[in-house]
C-alpha positions as CSV (number, residue, x, y, z in Angstrom):
1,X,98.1,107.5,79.4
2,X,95.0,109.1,81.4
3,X,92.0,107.3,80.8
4,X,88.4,109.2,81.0
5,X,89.9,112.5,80.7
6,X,88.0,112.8,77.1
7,X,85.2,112.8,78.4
8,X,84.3,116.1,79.6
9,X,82.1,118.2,77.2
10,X,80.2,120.5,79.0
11,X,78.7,121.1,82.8
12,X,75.1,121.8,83.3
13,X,74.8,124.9,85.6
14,X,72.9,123.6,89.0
15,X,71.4,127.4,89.5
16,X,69.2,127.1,85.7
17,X,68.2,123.9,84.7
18,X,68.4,123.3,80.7
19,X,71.4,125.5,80.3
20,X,75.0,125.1,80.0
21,X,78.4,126.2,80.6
22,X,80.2,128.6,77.8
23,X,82.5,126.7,75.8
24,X,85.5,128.7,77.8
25,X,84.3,127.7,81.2
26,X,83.7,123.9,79.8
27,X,87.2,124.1,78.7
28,X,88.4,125.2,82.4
29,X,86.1,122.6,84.1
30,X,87.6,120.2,81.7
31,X,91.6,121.2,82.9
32,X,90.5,121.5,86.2
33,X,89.1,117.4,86.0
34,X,91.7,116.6,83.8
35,X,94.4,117.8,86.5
36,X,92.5,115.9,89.1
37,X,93.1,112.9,86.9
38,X,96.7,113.5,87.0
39,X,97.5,114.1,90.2
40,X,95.4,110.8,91.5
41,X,97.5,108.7,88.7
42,X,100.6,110.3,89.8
43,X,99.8,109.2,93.7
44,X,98.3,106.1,93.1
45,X,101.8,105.5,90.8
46,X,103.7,106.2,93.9
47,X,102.0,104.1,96.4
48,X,102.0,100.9,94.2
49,X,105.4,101.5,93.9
50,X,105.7,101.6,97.1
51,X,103.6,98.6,98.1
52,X,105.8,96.6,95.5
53,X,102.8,96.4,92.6
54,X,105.1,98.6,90.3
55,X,108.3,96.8,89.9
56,X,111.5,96.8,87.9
57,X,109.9,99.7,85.8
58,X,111.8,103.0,85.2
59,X,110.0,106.7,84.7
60,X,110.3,108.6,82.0
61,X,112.0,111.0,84.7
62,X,114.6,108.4,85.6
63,X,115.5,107.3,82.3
64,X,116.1,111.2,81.2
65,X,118.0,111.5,84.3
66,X,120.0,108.4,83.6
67,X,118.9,105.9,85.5
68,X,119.4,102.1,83.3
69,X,117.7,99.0,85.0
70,X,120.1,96.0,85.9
71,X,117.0,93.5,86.1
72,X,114.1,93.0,83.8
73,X,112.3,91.0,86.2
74,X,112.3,88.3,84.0
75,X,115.9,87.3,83.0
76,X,119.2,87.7,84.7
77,X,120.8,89.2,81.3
78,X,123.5,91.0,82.4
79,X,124.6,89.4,84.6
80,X,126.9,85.9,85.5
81,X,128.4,83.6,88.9
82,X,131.7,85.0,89.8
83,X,134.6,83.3,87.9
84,X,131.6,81.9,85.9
85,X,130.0,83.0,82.5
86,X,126.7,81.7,83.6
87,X,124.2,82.0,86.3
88,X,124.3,79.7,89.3
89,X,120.5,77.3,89.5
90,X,120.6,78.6,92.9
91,X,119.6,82.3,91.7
92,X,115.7,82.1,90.6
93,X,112.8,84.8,89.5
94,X,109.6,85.1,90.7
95,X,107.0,87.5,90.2
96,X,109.3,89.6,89.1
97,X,111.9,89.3,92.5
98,X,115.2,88.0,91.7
99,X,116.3,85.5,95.0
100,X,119.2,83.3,96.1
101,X,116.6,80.0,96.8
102,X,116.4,78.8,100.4
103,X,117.0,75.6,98.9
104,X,120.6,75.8,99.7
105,X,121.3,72.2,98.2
106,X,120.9,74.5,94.6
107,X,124.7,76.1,93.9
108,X,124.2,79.9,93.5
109,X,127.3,81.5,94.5
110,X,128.1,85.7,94.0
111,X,125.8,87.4,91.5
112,X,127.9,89.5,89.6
113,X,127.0,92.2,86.7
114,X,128.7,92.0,83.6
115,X,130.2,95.5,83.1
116,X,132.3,97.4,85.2
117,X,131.5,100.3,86.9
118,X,134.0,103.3,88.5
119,X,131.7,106.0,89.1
120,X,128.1,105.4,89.8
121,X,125.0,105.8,92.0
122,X,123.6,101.9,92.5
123,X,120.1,101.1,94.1
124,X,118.1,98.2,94.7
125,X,115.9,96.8,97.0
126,X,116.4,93.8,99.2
127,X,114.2,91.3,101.8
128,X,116.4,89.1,104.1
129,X,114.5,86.1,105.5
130,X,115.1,85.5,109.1
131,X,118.5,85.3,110.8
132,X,119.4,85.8,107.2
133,X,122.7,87.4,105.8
134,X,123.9,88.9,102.4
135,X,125.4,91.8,100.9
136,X,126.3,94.4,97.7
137,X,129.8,94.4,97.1
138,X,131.2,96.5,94.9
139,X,134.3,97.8,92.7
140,X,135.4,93.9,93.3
141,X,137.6,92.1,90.7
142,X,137.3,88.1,90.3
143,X,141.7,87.4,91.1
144,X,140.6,86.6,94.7
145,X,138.9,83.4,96.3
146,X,136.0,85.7,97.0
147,X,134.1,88.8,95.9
148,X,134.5,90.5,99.4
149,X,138.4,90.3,99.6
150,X,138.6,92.8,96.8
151,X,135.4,94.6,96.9
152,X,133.9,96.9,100.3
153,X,130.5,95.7,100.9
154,X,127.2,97.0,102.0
155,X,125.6,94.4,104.7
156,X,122.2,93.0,104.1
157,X,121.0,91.4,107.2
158,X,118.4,90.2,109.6
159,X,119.7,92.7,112.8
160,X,117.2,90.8,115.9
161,X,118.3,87.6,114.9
162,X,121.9,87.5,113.0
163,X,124.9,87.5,115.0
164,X,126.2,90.2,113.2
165,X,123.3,92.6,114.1
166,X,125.1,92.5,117.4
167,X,127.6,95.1,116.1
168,X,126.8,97.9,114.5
169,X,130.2,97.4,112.2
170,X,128.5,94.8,110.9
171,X,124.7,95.3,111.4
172,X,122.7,96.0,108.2
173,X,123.9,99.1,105.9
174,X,127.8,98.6,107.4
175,X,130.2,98.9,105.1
176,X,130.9,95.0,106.5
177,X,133.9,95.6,109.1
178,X,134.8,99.0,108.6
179,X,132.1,101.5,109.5
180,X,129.1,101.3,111.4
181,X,125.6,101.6,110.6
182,X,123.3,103.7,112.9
183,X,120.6,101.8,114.9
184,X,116.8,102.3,113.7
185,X,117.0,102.6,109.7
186,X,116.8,98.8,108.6
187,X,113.4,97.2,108.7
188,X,112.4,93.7,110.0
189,X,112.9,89.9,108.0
190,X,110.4,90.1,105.6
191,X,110.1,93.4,104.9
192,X,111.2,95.7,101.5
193,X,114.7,97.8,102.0
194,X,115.6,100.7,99.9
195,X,119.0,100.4,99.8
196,X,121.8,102.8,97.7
197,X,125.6,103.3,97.1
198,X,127.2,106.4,95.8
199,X,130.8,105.7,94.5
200,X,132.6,109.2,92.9
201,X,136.1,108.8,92.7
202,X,137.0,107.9,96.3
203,X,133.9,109.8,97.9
204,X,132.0,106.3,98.7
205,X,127.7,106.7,100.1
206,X,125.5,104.2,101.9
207,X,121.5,105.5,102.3
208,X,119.2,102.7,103.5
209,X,115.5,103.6,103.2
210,X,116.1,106.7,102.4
211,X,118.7,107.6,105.2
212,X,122.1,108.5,104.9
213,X,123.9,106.3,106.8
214,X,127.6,107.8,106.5
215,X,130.1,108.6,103.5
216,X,134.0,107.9,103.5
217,X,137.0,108.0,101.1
218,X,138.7,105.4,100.1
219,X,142.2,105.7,100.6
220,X,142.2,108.1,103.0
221,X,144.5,107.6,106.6
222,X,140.5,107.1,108.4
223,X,140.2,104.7,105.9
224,X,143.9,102.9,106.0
225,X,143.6,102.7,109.9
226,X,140.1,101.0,110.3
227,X,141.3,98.5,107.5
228,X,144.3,97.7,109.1
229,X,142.2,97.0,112.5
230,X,140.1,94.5,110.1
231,X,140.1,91.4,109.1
232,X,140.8,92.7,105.3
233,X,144.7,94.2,106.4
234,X,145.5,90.6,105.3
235,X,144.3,91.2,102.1
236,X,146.1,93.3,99.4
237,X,143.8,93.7,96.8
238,X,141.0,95.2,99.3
239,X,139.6,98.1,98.6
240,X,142.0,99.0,95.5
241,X,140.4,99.1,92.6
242,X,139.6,102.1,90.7
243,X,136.8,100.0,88.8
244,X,135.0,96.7,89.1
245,X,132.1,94.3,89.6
246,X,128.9,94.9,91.4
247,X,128.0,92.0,93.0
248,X,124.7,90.2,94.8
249,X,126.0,88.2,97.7
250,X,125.4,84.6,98.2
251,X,125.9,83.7,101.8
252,X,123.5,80.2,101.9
253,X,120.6,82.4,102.7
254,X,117.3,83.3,101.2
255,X,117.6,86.5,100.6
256,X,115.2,88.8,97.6
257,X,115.6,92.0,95.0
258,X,114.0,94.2,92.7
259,X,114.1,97.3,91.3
260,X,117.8,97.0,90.2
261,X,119.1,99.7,88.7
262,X,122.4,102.0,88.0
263,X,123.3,105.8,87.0
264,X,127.1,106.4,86.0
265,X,127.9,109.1,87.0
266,X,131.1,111.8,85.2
């Protein structure tokens, strides 16, 4: 919707007072306003997304596209505690921001969606609080203890203050353990990251803030080698699936999203 754009009738000509515009040149004036309109919606649109004002909302662009939100920013529909059926109290929404509570006395546990994905492109954004640490794990399958002994994992972290920041294998936007995320992409505790994974096939994607970090294939002898020198060669199941679980990681942290959403991709 454009409000005010109706407005425009005519233009009185500054050069002769009392007369007008032809009805052709008041219909040009009129596009020309009308475009003006537009193009200040469309950039306002993009900063308020931007300054988190416009959340968990998806364009008519994205939805043609095939983008599907996996949070309405008001419910966590969709979605359930791994091994569970039902959300953990721990998980909470506020102003439309889905959060593990800093009140870690509250059980929350793994955030898992309902359906199963194999090929897709996932993006979300995510605020760490400080020295604090989470993840996106993904293609996981509830037989393990844990979500991350089945599932690679994109790091969410506080890098100054986390031990893990100390490594770049397992700084923010790692795939935790097995390869590295570059220096100078994540931004500080308490501020908004744009994080996305592309999974097609074995061709696996992170991009943090709109960055590429690095691709790999799963399966492949680079990939075999760096998970035999992990901690995960002690765990069969790692890495295996063709299809599974996206999950939100609970590691006793605060840690915030929004703007959830998915594309399965062919």
């Amino acid at each position: 919707m454009l409000p005010h754009c109706w407005y425009v009738t005519y233009v009185r000509v500054a050069s002769t007072p009392g007369e007008y515009m032809s009805s052709s040149n008041a219909r040009r004036a009129a596009l020309i306003v009308s475009t003006v309109i537009v193009a200040t919606t469309i950039a306002a649109t993009s900063v308020a997304r931007a300054q988190g004002t416009v959340m968990n909302k998806l364009s008519k662009s994205d939805i043609k596209k095939g983008w599907v939100l996996l949070f309405d920013g008001r419910t966590t529909n969709g979605w359930h505690t791994y091994k569970q059926t039902t959300v953990g109290p721990g998980w909470v929404i506020t102003d439309g921001i889905l959060s593990r509570s800093a009140d870690t006395t509250v059980a929350a546990g793994d955030l898992l969606t309902n359906r199963k994905y194999r090929n897709f492109d996932f993006a979300l954004d995510w605020r760490i609080s400080e020295g604090g640490n989470s993840g996106i794990i993904y293609r996981l399958t509830e037989d393990n203890d844990y979500p991350w002994q089945s599932g690679p994992e994109m790091q969410i972290l506080d890098d100054a203050r986390h031990s893990d920041g100390k490594l770049q294998i397992t700084s923010a936007g790692s795939a935790f353990g097995i390869f590295p995320a570059p220096r100078g992409v994540v931004h500080k505790a308490g501020e908004w990251n744009a994080a996305e994974i592309i999974v097609r096939g074995n061709h696996v994607e992170h991009w943090l803030n709109g960055k590429k970090l690095f691709s790999y294939e799963l399966g492949s002898a680079d990939w075999q080698a760096r998970v035999a020198a992990s901690k995960f060669k002690m765990m069969p199941n790692y890495g295996k699936a063709g299809e599974g679980y996206i999950a939100l990681q609970d590691h006793g942290d605060k840690v915030e999203f929004r703007n959830i959403r998915i594309k399965v991709l062919p």
